[in-house]
DRENBALO-339793 format. One record per residue (C-alpha): y, x negated, z; residue in three letters. Coordinates in steps of 0.2 Angstrom, whole numbers, plus 2048, in hexadecimal, padded with zeros to 3 digits. Example, Ala and Ser with C-alpha at 12.3 -4.5 7.8 and 13.67 -1.06 7.14 Angstrom:
REM DRENBALO-339793
7EA7C2827ALA 7FB7BC824SER 
This chain:
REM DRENBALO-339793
91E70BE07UNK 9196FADFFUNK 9096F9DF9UNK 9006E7DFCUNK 8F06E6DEFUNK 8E36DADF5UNK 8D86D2DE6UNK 8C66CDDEEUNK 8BD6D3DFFUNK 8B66C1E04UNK 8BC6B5E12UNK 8CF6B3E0BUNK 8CF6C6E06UNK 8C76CEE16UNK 8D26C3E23UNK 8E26C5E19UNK 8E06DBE1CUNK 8D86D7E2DUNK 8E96CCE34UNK 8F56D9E29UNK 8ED6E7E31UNK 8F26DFE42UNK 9036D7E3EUNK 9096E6E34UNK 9156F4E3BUNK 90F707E3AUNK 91670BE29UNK 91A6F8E26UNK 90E6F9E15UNK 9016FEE0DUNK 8F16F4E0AUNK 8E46F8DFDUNK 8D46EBDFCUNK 8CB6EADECUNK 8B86E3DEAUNK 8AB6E9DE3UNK 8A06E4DF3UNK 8A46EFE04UNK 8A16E1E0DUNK 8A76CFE11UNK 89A6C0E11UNK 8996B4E1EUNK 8936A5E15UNK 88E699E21UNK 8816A1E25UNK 8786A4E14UNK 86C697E16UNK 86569FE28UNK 8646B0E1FUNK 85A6A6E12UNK 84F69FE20UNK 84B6B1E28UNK 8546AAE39UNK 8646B6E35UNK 8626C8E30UNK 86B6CBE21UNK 8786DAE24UNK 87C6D1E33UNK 8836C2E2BUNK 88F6CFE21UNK 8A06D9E28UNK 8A26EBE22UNK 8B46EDE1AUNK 8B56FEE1FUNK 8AE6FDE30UNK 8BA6EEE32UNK 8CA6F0E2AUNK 8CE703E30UNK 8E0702E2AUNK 8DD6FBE19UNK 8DC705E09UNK 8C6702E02UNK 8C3703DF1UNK 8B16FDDECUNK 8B66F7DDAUNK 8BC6EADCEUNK 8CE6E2DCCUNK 8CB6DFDB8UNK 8DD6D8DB6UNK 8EE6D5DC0UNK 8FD6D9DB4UNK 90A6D1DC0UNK 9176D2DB4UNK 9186E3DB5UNK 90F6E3DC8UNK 8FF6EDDC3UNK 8ED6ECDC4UNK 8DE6F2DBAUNK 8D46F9DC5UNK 8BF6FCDBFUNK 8B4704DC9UNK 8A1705DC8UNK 8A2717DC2UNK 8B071FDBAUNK 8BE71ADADUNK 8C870BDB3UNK 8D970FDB9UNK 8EC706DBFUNK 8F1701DCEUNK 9026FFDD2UNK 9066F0DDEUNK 9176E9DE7UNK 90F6DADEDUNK 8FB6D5DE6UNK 8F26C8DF1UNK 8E56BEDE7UNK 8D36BADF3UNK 8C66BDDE4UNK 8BD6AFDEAUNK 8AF6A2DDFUNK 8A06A4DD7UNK 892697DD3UNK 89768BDC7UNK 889686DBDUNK 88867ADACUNK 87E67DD9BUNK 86C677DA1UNK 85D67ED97UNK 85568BDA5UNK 86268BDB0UNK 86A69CDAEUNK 8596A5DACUNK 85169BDB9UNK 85B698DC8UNK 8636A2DD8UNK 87669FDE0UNK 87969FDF0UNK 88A6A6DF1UNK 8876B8DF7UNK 87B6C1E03UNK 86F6C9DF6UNK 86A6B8DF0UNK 8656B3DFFUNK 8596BFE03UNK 8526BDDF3UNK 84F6ABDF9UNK 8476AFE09UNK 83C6BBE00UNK 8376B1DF2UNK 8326A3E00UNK 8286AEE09UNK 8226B6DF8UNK 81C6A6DF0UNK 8146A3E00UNK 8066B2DFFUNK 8036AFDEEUNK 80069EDF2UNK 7F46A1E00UNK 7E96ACDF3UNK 7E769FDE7UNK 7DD68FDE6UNK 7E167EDE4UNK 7EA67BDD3UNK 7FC67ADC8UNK 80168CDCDUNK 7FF68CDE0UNK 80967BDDEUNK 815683DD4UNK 817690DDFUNK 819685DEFUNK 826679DE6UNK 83967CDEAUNK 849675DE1UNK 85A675DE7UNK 86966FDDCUNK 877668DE3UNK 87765DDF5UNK 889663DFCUNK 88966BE0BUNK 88267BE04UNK 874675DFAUNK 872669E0BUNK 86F677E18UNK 866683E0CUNK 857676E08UNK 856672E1AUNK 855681E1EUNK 848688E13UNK 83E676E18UNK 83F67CE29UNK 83B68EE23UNK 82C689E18UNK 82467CE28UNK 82668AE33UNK 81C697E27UNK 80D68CE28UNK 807690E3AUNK 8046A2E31UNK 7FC69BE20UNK 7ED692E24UNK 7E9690E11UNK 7F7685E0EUNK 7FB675E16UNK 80B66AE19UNK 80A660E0AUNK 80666DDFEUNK 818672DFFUNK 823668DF5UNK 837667DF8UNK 84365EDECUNK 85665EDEBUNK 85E658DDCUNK 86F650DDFUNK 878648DCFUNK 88463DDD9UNK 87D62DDE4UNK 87E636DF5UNK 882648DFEUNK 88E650E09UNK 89D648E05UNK 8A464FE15UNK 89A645E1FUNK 89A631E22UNK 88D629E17UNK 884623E27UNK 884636E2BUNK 87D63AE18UNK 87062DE19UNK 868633E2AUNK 867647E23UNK 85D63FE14UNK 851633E21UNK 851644E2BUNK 84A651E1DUNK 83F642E15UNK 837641E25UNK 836654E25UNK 82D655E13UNK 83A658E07UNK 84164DDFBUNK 853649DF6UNK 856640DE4UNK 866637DE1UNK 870634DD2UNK 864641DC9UNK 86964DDBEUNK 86065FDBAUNK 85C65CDA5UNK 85166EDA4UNK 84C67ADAFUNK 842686DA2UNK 834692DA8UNK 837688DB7UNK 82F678DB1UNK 83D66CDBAUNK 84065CDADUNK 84D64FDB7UNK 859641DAFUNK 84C635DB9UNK 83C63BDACUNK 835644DBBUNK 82F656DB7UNK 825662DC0UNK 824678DC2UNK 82C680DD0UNK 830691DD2UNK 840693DDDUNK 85068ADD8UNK 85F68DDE2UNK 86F685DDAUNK 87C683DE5UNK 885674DDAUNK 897679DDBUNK 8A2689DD9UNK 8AE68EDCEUNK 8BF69CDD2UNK 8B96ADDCEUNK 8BA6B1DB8UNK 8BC6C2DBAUNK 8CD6BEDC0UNK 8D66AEDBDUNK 8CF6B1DABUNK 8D86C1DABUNK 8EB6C2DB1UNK 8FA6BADADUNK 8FC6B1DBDUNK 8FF69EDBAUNK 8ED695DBBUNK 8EA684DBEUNK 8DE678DB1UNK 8D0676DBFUNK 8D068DDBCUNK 8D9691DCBUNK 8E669BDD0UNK 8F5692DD2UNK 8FB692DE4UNK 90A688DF0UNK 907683E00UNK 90F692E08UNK 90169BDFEUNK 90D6A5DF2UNK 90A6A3DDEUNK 912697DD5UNK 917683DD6UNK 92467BDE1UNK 930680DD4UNK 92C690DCFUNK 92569EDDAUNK 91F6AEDD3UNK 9266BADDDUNK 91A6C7DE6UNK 90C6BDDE3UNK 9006B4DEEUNK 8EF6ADDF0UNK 8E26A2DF9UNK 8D069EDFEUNK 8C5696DF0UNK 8CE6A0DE3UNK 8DE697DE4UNK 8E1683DE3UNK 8EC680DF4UNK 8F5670DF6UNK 8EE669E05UNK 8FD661E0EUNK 8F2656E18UNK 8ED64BE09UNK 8DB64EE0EUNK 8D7659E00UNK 8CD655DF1UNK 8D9652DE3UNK 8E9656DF0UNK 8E1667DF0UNK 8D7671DFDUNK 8C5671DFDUNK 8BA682DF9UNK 8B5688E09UNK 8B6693E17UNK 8BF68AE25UNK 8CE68AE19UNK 8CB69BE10UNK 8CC6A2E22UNK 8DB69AE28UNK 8E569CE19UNK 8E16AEE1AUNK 8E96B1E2AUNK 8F86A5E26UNK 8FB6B0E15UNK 8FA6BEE1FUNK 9086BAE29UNK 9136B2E1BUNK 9126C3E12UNK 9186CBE24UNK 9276BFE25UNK 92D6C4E15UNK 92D6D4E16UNK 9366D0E23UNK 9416C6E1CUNK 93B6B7E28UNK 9386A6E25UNK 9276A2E1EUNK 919691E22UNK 910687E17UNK 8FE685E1AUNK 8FA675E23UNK 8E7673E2BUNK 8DD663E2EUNK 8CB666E2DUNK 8C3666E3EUNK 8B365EE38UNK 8A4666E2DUNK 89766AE35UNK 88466FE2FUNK 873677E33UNK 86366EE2CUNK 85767AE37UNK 851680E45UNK 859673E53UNK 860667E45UNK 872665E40UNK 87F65AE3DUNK 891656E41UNK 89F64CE39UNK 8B264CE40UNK 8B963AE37UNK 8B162CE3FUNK 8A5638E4CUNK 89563EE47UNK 889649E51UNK 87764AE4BUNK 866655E53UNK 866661E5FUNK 87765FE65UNK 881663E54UNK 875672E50UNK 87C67AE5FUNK 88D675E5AUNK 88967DE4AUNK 88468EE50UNK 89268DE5EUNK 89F68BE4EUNK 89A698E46UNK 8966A3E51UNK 8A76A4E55UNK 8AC6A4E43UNK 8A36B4E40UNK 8B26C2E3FUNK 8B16D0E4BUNK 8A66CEE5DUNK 89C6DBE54UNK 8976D1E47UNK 8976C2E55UNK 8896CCE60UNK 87D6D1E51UNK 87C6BDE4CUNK 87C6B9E5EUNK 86C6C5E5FUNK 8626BFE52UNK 8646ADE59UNK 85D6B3E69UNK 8506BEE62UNK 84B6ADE56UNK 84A6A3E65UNK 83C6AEE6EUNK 8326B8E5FUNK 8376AAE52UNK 83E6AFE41UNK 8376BFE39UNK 82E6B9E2AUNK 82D6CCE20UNK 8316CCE0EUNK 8396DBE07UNK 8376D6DF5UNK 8326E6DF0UNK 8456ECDF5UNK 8486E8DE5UNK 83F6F4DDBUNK 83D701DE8UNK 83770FDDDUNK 828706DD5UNK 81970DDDFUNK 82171FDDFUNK 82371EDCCUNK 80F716DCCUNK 809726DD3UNK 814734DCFUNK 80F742DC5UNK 816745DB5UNK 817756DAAUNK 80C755D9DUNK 813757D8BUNK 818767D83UNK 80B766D74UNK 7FD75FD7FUNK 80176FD8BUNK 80377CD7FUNK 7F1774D75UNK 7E077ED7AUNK 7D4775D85UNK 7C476DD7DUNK 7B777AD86UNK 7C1788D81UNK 7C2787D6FUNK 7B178BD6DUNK 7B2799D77UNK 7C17A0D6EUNK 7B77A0D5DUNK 7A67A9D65UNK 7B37B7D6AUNK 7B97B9D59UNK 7AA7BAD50UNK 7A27C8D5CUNK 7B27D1D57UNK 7B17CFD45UNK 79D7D4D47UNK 7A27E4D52UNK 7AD7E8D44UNK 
């Protein structure tokens, strides 16, 4: 039977074992998933998870509960010999092993790409993956109890001041977000006051969201200036160090979260190991009917899409002639990559991949959003509905649909539940504060101060009775 080896559990890799598990006959193939993570994030809605509106597993989809046809294995792809159509397969525990392939399927996805700033890498959180996320939330709400304990003065500032790099659509939605997060914690912290907290986004260019109009880009920045949190253009992070935040303007000042969401990069681990053609941008090099290869040479057996791969974009929309990094393509190129693998195992005709984007669309808090499709933009109440209505019906599975669907309802009569589980992260601490301990062998085996006495009084009687 052929065995199809899928490289990255995320939107691209999750959809492409979901449709070939539908499309394929009994006995057709054989498809084996490889991520180290048993689950599949829905990114979109990071920012909610951050803000306590979503409940964090919910905006996840179980690869095994999911994909009941596919072959699971919770490890790395460490490199894709296509030459001689094997992988090196790494698992968390245990000797690393080959995996023979007859067609490999490359989804591994992006990871935040960041630049050489002093304090940066020490300092500041992604926001590509579910765990950081709730970090996020938790260091919000965190920050927030210190604060309330402590008087007025440089720490509780620093501890009510928050930084997000990057003002495209994801650094956009997550500091709106935690705006309408923080203004909403305040009606349970009395101690602290509206202007206490402190919001800054630091954008390098001279606006954001290039997906929207600049009329549209312009009324997002009156909207969150009028909500308490500032937006600087055409500044540049110079240091982030201990968190004391220095900007290309001369303005400094301590905070202590930084989120930087300033760009992503394909995944290392893999277009950095295998001998699949790579383009000069770090991507895997992809056609528009999603196999590997140019329009003059294809690598045979080979394919590939989502934020890994650089995908012509046939409708000349794309950045650079290519598609742009996100889901709404990652998705559909899944399930088109699906069925071109079908049809040529089938020895049918394949397509190319051909979408034009049906508009972006972003949450900036509770009962705020915005819309752009060309020359239409919706802005308030309206689009934020239109944003949950989207994305709720992007969200894979109506079992997935009905959690996220029951969180918003739940939100919408108890509000958001503000409890931080920071302490997840170190859940052993107070057991290992107070367990016993056996005492050492030499401090056990040595007599007791009170009985040493006692021990010499008997050997002198016996001497004396002697």
């Amino acid at each position: 039977m052929p065995k199809i080896l899928i490289v990255g559990g995320g939107y691209a890799g999750f959809y492409t074992a979901w449709k070939l598990e539908k499309w394929l006959r009994k006995g057709e193939a054989e498809v084996t998933l490889v991520d180290p993570l048993p689950y599949m994030t829905y990114q979109p809605f990071l920012p909610e998870v951050a803000a306590g509106e979503i409940e964090p597993r919910h905006a996840v989809v179980g690869h095994r509960r999911h994909l009941k046809k596919t072959n699971i294995i919770s490890a790395k792809v460490t490199y894709v010999n296509h030459a001689e159509k094997k992988a090196t397969i790494t698992p968390a525990i245990g000797e690393p092993w080959e995996f023979e392939y007859d067609q490999v399927v490359i989804t591994a996805g992006a990871v935040s790409r960041t630049f050489p700033i002093p304090g940066v890498a020490d300092e500041a959180i992604g926001l590509k993956n579910i765990e950081e996320a709730v970090a996020i939330r938790d260091r919000v709400l965190g920050n927030f109890d210190k604060a309330a304990a402590l008087p007025a003065g440089p720490e509780r500032e620093r501890l009510l001041t928050f930084v997000v790099i990057g003002g495209g659509f994801a650094g956009i939605e997550i500091f709106a977000e935690l705006r309408a997060f923080a203004s909403a914690l305040l009606e349970q912290y009395p101690q602290i006051t509206f202007e206490e907290t402190h919001f800054h986004l630091i954008e390098a260019m001279g606006r954001i969201m290039p997906e929207v109009s600049l009329p549209t880009s312009h009324w997002v920045i009156k909207n969150l200036a009028e909500r308490g949190a500032e937006i600087h253009l055409e500044t540049q992070l110079s240091s982030a160090v201990d968190g004391h935040i220095e900007l290309s303007t001369g303005e400094s000042f301590d905070a202590d979260l930084i989120v930087w969401t300033a760009g992503v990069m394909a995944n290392p681990e893999i277009v950095r190991h295998t001998d699949l053609p790579i383009e000069e941008r770090g991507r895997l090099r992809v056609r528009a009917d999603l196999r590997v290869g140019t329009d003059d040479d294809v690598i045979a057996d080979a394919w590939g899409c989502g934020d890994v791969a650089a995908v012509p974009d046939l409708t000349g929309m794309g950045v650079g002639g290519y598609c742009v990094p996100n889901a709404q393509h990652a998705v559909r190129q899944a399930k088109l990559l699906a069925k071109n693998i079908v049809a040529t195992m089938r020895g049918e005709g394949i397509k190319e991949y051909f979408h034009k984007s049906l508009g972006a669309v972003a949450g900036l808090g509770l009962g705020i959003g915005v819309y752009q499709y060309r020359k239409i933009a919706v802005k308030g109440l309206i689009a934020w509905f239109m944003h949950r209505g989207y994305h709720g019906l992007a969200m894979p599975s109506w079992e997935r649909k009905w959690r996220v669907i029951g969180d918003w309802w739940l939100d919408f009569w108890l509000g958001r539940d503000n409890v931080s589980l920071a302490a997840v992260q170190t859940p052993r601490a107070v057991f290992e504060e107070f367990a016993s301990r056996p005492k050492p062998q030499v401090e056990a085996a040595a007599p007791k101060a009170d009985e040493k006495p006692k021990a010499d009084e008997k050997a002198a009687k016996a001497s004396v009775a002697g």
